[in-house]
mmCIF file as Biopython writes it, N, C-alpha, C and O atoms, coordinates in Angstrom:
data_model
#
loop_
_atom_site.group_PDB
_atom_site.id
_atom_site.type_symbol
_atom_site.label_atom_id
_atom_site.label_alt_id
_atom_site.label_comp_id
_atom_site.label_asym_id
_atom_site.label_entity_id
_atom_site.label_seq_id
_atom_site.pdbx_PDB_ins_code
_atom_site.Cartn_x
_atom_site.Cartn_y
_atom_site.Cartn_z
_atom_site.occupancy
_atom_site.B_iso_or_equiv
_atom_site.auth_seq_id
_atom_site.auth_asym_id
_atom_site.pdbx_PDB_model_num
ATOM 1   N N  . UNK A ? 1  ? 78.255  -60.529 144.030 1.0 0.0 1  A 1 
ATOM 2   C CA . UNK A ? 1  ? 78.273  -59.529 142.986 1.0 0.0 1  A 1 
ATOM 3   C C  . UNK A ? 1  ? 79.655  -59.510 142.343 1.0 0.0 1  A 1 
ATOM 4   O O  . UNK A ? 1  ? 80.647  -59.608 143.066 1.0 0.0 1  A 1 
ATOM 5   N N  . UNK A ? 2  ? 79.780  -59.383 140.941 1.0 0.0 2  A 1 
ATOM 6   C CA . UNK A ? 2  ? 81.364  -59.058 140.556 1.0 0.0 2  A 1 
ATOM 7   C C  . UNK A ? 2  ? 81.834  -57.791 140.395 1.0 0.0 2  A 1 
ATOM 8   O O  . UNK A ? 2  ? 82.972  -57.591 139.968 1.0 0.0 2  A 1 
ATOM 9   N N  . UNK A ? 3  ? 80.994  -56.805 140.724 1.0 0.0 3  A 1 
ATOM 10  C CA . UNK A ? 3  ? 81.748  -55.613 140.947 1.0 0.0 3  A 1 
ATOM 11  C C  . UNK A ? 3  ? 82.011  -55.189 139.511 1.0 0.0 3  A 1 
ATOM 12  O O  . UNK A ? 3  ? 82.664  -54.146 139.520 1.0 0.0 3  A 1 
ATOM 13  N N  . UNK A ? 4  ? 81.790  -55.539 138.494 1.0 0.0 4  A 1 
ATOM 14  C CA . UNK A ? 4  ? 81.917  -55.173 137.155 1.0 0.0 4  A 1 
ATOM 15  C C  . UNK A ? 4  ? 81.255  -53.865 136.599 1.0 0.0 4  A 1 
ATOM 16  O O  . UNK A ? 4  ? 80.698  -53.331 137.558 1.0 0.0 4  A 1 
ATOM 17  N N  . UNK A ? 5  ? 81.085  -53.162 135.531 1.0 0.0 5  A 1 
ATOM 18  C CA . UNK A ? 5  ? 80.434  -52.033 135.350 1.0 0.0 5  A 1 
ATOM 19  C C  . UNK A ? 5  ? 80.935  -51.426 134.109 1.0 0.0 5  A 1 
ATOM 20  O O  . UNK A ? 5  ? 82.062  -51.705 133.701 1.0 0.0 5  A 1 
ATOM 21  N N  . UNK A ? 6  ? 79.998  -50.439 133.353 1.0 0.0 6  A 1 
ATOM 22  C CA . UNK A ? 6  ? 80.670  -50.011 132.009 1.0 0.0 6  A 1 
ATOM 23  C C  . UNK A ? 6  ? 82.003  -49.130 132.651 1.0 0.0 6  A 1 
ATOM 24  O O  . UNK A ? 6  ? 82.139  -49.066 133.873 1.0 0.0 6  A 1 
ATOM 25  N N  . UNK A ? 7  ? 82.557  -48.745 132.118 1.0 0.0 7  A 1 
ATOM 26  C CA . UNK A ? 7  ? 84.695  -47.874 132.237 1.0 0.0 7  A 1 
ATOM 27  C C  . UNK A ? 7  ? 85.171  -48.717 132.840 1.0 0.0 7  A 1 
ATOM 28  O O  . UNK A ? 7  ? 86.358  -48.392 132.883 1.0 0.0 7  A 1 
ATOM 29  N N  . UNK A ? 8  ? 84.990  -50.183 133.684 1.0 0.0 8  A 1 
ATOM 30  C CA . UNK A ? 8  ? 86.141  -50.965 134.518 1.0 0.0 8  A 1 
ATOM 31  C C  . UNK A ? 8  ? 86.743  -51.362 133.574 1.0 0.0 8  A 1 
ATOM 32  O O  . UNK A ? 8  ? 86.329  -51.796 132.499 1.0 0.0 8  A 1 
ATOM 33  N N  . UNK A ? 9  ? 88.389  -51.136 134.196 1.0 0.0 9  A 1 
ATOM 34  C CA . UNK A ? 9  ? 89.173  -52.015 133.013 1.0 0.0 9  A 1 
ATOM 35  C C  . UNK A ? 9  ? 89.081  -53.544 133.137 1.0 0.0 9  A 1 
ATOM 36  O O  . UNK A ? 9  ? 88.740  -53.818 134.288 1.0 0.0 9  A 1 
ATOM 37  N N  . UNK A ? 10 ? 89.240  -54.531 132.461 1.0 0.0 10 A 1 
ATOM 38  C CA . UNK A ? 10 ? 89.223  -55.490 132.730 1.0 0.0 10 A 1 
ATOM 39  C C  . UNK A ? 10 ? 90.186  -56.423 132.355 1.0 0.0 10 A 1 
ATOM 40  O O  . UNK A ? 10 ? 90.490  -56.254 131.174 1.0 0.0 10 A 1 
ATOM 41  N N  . UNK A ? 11 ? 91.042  -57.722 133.103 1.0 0.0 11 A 1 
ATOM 42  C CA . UNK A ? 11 ? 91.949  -58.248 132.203 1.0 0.0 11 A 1 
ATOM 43  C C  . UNK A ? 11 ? 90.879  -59.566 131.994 1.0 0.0 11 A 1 
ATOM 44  O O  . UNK A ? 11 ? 89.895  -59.675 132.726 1.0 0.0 11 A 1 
ATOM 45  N N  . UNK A ? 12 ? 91.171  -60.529 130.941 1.0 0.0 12 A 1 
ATOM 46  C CA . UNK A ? 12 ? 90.132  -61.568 130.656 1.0 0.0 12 A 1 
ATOM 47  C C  . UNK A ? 12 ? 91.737  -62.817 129.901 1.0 0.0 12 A 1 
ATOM 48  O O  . UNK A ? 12 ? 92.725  -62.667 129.183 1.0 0.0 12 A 1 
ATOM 49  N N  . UNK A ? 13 ? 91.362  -63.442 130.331 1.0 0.0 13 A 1 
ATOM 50  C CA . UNK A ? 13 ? 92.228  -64.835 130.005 1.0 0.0 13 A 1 
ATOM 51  C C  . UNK A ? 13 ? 91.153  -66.207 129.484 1.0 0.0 13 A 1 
ATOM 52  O O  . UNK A ? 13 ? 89.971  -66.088 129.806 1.0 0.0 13 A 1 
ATOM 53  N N  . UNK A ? 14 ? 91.585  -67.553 128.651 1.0 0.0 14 A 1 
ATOM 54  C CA . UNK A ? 14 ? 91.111  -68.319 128.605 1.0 0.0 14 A 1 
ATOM 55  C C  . UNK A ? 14 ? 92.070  -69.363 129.428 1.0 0.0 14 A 1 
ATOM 56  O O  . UNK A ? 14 ? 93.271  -69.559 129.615 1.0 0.0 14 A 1 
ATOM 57  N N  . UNK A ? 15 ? 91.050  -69.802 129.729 1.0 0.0 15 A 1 
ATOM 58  C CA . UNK A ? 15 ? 91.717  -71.530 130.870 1.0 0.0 15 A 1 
ATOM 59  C C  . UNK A ? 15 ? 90.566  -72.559 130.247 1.0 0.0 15 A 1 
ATOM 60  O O  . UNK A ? 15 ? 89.368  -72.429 129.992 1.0 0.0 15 A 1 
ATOM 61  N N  . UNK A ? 16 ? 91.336  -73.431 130.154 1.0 0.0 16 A 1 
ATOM 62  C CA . UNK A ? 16 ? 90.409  -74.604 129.384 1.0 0.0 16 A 1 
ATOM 63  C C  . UNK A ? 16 ? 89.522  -74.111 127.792 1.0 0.0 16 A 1 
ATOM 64  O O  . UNK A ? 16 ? 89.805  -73.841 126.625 1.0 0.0 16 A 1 
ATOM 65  N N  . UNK A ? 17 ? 88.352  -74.219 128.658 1.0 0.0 17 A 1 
ATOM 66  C CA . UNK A ? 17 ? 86.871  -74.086 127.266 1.0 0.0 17 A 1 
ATOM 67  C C  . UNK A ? 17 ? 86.175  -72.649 128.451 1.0 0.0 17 A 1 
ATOM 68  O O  . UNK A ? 17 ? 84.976  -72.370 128.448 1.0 0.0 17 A 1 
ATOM 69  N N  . UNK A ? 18 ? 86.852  -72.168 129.049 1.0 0.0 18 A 1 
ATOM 70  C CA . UNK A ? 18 ? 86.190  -70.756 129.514 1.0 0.0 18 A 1 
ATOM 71  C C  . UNK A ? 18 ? 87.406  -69.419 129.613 1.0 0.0 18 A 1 
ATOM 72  O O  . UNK A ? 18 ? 88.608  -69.199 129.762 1.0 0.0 18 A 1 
ATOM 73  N N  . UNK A ? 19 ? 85.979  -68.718 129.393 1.0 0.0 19 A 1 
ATOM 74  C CA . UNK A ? 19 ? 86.434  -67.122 129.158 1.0 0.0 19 A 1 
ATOM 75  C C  . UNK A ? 19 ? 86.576  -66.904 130.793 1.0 0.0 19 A 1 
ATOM 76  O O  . UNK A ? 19 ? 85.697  -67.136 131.624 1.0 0.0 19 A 1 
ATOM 77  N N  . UNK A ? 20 ? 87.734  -66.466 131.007 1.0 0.0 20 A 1 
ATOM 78  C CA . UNK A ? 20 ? 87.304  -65.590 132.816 1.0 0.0 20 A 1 
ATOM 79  C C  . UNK A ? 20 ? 87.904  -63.921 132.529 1.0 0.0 20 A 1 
ATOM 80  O O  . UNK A ? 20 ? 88.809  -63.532 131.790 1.0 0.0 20 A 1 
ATOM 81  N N  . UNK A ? 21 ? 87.088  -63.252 133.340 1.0 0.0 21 A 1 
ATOM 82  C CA . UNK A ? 21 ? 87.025  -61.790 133.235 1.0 0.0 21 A 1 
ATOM 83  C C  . UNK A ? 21 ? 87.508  -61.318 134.759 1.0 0.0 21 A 1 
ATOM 84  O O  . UNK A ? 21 ? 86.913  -61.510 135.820 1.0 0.0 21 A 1 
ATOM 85  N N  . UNK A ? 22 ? 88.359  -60.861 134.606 1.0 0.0 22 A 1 
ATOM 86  C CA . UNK A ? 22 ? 88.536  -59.901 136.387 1.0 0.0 22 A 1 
ATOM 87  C C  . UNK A ? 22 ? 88.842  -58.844 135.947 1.0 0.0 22 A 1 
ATOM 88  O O  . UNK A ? 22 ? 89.397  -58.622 134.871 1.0 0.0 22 A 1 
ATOM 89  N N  . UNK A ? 23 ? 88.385  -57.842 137.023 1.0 0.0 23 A 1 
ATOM 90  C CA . UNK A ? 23 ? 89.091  -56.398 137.477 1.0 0.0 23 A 1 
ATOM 91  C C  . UNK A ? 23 ? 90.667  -56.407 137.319 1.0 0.0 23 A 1 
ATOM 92  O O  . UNK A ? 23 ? 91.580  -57.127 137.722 1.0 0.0 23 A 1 
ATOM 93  N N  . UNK A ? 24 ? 90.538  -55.091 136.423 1.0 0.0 24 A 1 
ATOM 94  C CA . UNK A ? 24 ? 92.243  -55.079 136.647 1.0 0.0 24 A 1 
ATOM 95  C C  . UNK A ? 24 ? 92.691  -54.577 137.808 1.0 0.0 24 A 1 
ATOM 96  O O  . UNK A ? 24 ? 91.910  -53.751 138.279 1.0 0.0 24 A 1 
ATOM 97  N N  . UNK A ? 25 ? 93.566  -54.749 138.385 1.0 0.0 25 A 1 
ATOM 98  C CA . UNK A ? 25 ? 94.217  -54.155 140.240 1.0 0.0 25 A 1 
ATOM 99  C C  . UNK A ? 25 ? 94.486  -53.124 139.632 1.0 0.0 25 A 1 
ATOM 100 O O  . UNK A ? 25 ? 95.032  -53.038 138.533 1.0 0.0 25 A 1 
ATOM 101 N N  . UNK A ? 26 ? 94.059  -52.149 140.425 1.0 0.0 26 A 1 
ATOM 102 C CA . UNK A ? 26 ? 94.426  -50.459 140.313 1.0 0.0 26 A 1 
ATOM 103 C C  . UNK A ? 26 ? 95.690  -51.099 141.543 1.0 0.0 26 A 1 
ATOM 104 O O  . UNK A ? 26 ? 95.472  -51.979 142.376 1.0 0.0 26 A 1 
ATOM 105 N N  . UNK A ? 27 ? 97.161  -50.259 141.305 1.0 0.0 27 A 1 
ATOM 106 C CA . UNK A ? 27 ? 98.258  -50.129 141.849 1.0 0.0 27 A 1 
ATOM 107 C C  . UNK A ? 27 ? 98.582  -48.153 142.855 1.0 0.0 27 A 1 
ATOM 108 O O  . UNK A ? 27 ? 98.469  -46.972 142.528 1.0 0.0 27 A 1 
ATOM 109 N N  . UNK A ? 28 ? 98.906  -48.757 143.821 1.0 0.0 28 A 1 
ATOM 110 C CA . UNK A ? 28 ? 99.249  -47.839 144.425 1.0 0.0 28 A 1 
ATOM 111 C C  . UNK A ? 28 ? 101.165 -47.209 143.605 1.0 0.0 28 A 1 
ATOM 112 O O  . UNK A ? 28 ? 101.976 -47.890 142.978 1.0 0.0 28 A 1 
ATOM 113 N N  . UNK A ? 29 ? 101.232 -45.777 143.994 1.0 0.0 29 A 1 
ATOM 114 C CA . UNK A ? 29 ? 102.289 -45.387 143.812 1.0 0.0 29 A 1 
ATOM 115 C C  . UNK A ? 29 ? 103.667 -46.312 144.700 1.0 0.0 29 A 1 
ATOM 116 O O  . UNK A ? 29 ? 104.746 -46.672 144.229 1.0 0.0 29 A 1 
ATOM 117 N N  . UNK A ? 30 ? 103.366 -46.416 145.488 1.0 0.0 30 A 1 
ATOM 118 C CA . UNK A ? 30 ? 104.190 -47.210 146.302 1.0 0.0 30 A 1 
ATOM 119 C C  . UNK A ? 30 ? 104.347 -48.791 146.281 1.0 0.0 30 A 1 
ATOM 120 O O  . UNK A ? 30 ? 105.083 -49.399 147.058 1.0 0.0 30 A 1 
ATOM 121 N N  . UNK A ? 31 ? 103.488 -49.440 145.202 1.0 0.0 31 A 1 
ATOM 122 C CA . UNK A ? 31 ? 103.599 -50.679 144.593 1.0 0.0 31 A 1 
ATOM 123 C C  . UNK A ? 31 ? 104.418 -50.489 143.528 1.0 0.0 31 A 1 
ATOM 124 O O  . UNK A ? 31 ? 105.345 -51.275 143.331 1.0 0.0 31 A 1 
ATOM 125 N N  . UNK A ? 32 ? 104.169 -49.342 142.639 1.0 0.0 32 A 1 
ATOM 126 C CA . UNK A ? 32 ? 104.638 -49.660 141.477 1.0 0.0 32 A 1 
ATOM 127 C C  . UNK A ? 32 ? 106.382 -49.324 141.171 1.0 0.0 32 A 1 
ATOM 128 O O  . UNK A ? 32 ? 107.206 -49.710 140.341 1.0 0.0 32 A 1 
ATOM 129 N N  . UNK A ? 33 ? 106.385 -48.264 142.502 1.0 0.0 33 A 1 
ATOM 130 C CA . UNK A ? 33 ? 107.868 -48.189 142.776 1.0 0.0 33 A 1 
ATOM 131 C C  . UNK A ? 33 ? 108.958 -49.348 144.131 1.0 0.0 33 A 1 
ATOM 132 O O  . UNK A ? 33 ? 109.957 -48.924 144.711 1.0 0.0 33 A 1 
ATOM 133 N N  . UNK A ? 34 ? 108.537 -50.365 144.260 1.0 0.0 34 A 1 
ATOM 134 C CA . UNK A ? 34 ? 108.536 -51.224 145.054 1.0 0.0 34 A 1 
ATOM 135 C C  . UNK A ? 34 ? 109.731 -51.607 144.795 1.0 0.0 34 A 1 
ATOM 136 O O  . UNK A ? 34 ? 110.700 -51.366 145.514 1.0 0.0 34 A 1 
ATOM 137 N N  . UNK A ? 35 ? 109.761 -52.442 143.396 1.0 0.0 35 A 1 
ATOM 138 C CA . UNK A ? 35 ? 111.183 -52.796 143.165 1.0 0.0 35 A 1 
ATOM 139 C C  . UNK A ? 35 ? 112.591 -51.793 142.106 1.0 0.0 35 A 1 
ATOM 140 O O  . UNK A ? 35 ? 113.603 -52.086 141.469 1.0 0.0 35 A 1 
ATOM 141 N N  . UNK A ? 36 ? 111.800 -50.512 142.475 1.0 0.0 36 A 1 
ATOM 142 C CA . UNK A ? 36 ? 112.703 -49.451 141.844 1.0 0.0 36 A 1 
ATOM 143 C C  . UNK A ? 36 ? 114.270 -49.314 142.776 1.0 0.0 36 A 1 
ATOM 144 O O  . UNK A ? 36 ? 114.134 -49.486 143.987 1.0 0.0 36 A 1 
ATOM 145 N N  . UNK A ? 37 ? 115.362 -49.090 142.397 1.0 0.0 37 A 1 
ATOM 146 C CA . UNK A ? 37 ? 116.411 -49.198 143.209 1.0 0.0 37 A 1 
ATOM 147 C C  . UNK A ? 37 ? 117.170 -48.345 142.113 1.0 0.0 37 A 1 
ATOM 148 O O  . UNK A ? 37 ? 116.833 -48.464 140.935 1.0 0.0 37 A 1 
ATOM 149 N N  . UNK A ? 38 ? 118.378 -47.330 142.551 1.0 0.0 38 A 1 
ATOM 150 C CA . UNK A ? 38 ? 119.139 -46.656 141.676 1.0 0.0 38 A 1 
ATOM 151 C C  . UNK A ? 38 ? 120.058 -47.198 140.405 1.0 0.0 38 A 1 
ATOM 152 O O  . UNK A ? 38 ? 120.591 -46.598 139.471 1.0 0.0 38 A 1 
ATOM 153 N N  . UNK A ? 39 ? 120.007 -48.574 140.774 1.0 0.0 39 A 1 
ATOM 154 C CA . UNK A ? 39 ? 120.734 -49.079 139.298 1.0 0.0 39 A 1 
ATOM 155 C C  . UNK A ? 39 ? 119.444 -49.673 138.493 1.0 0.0 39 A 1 
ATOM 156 O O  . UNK A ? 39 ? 119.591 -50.769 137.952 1.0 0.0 39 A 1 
ATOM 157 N N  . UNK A ? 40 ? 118.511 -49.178 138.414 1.0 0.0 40 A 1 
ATOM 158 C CA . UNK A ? 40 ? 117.680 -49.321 137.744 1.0 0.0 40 A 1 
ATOM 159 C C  . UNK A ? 40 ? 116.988 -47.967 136.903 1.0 0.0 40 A 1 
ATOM 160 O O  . UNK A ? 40 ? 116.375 -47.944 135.836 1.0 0.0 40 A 1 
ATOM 161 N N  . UNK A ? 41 ? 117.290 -47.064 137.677 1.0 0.0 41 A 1 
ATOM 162 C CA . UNK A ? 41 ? 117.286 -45.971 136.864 1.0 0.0 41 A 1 
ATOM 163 C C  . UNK A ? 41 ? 118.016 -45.709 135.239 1.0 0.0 41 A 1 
ATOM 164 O O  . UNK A ? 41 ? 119.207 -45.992 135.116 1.0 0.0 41 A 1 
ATOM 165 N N  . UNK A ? 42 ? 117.226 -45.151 134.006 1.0 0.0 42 A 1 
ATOM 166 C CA . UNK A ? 42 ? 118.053 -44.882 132.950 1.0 0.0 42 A 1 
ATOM 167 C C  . UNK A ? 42 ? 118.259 -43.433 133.297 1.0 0.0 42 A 1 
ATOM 168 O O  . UNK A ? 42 ? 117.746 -42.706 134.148 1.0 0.0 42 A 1 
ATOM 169 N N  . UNK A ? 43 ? 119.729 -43.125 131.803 1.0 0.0 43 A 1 
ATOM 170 C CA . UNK A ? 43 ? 119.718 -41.597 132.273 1.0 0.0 43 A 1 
ATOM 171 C C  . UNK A ? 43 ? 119.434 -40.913 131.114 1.0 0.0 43 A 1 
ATOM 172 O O  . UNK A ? 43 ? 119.328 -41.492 130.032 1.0 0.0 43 A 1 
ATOM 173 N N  . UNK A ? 44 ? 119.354 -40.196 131.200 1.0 0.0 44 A 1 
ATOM 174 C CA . UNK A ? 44 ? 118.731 -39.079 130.055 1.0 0.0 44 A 1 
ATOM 175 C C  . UNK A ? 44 ? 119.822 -39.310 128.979 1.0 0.0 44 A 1 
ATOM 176 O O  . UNK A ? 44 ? 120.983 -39.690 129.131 1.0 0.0 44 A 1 
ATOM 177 N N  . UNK A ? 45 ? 118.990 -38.905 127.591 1.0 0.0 45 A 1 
ATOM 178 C CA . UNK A ? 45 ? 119.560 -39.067 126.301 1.0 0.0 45 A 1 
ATOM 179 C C  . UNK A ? 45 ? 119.458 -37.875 125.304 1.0 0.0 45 A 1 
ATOM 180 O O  . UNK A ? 45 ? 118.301 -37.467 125.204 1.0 0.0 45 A 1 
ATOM 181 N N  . UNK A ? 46 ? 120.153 -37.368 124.723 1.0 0.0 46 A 1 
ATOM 182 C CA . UNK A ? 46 ? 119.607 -36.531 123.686 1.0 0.0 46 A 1 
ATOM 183 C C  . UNK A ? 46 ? 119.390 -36.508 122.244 1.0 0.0 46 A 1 
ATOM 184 O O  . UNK A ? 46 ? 120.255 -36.752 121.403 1.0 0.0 46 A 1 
ATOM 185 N N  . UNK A ? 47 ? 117.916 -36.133 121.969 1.0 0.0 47 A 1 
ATOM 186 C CA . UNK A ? 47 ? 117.423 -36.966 120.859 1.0 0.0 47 A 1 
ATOM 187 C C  . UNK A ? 47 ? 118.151 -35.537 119.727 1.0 0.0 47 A 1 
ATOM 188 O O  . UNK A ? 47 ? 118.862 -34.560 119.964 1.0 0.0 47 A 1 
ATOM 189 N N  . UNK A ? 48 ? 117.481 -36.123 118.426 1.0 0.0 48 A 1 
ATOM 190 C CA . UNK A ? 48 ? 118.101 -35.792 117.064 1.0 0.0 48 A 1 
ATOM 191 C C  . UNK A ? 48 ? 116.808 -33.915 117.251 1.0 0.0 48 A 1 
ATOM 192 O O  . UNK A ? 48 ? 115.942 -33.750 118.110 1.0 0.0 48 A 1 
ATOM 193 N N  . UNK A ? 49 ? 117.213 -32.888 116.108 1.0 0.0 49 A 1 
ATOM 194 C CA . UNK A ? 49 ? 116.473 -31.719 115.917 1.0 0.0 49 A 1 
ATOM 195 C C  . UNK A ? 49 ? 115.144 -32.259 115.888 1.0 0.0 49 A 1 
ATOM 196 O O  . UNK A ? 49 ? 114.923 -33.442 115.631 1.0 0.0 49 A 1 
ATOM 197 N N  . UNK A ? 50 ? 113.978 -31.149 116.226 1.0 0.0 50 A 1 
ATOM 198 C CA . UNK A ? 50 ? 112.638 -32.259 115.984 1.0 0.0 50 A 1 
ATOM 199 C C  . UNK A ? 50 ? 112.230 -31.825 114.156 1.0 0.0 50 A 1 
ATOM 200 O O  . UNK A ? 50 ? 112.489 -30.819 113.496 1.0 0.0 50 A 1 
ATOM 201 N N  . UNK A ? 51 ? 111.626 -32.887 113.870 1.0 0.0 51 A 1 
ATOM 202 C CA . UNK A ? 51 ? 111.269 -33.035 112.283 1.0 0.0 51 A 1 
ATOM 203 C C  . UNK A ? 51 ? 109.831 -32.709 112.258 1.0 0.0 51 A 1 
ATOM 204 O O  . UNK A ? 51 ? 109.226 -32.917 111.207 1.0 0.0 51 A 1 
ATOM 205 N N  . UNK A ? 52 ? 109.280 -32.286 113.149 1.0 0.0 52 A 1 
ATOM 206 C CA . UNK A ? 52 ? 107.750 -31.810 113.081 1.0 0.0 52 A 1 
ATOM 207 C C  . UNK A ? 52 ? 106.914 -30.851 113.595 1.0 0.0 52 A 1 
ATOM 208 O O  . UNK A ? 52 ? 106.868 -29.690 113.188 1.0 0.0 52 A 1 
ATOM 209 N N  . UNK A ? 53 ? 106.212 -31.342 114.536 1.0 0.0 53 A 1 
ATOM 210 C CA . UNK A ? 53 ? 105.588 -29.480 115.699 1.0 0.0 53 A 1 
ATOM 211 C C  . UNK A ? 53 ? 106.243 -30.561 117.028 1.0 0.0 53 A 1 
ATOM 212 O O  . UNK A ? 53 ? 105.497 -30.563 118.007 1.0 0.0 53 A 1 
ATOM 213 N N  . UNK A ? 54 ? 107.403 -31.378 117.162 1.0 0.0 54 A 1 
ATOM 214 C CA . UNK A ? 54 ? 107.349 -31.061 118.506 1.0 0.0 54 A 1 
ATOM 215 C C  . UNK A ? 54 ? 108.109 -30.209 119.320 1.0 0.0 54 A 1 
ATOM 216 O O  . UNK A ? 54 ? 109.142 -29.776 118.811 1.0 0.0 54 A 1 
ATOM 217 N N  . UNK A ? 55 ? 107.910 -29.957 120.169 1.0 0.0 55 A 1 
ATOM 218 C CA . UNK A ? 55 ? 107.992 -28.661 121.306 1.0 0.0 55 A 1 
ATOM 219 C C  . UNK A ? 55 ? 109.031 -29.380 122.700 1.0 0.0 55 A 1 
ATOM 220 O O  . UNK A ? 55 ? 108.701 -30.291 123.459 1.0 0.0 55 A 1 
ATOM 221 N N  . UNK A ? 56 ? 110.177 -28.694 122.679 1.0 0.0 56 A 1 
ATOM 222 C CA . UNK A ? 56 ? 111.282 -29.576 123.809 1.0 0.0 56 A 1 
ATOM 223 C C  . UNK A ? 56 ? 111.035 -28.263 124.642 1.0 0.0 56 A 1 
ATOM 224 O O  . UNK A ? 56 ? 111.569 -28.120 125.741 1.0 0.0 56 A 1 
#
């Protein structure tokens, strides 16, 4: 079975003369902060007055 279904995200690539379709990997919180380290952090900036409805 491919486990496929309508809402899966999917990534799809061509190789050769074919279409291939996979599941995108759902990531854990702890993957995606894996290679986070403190000099990788940015630091806060302060932007210009807002010019529209946004709300700080």
């Amino acid at each position: 079975m491919y486990n496929l279904r309508e809402g899966i995200a999917i990534n799809f690539s061509v190789e050769g003369n074919s279409i291939v379709i996979t599941p995108q990997k759902k990531y854990t919180l702890d993957e995606l902060l894996l290679g986070m380290t403190s000099d990788k952090f940015h630091p806060e900036f302060e932007t210009e007055n807002a010019v529209g409805s946004e709300h700080w």
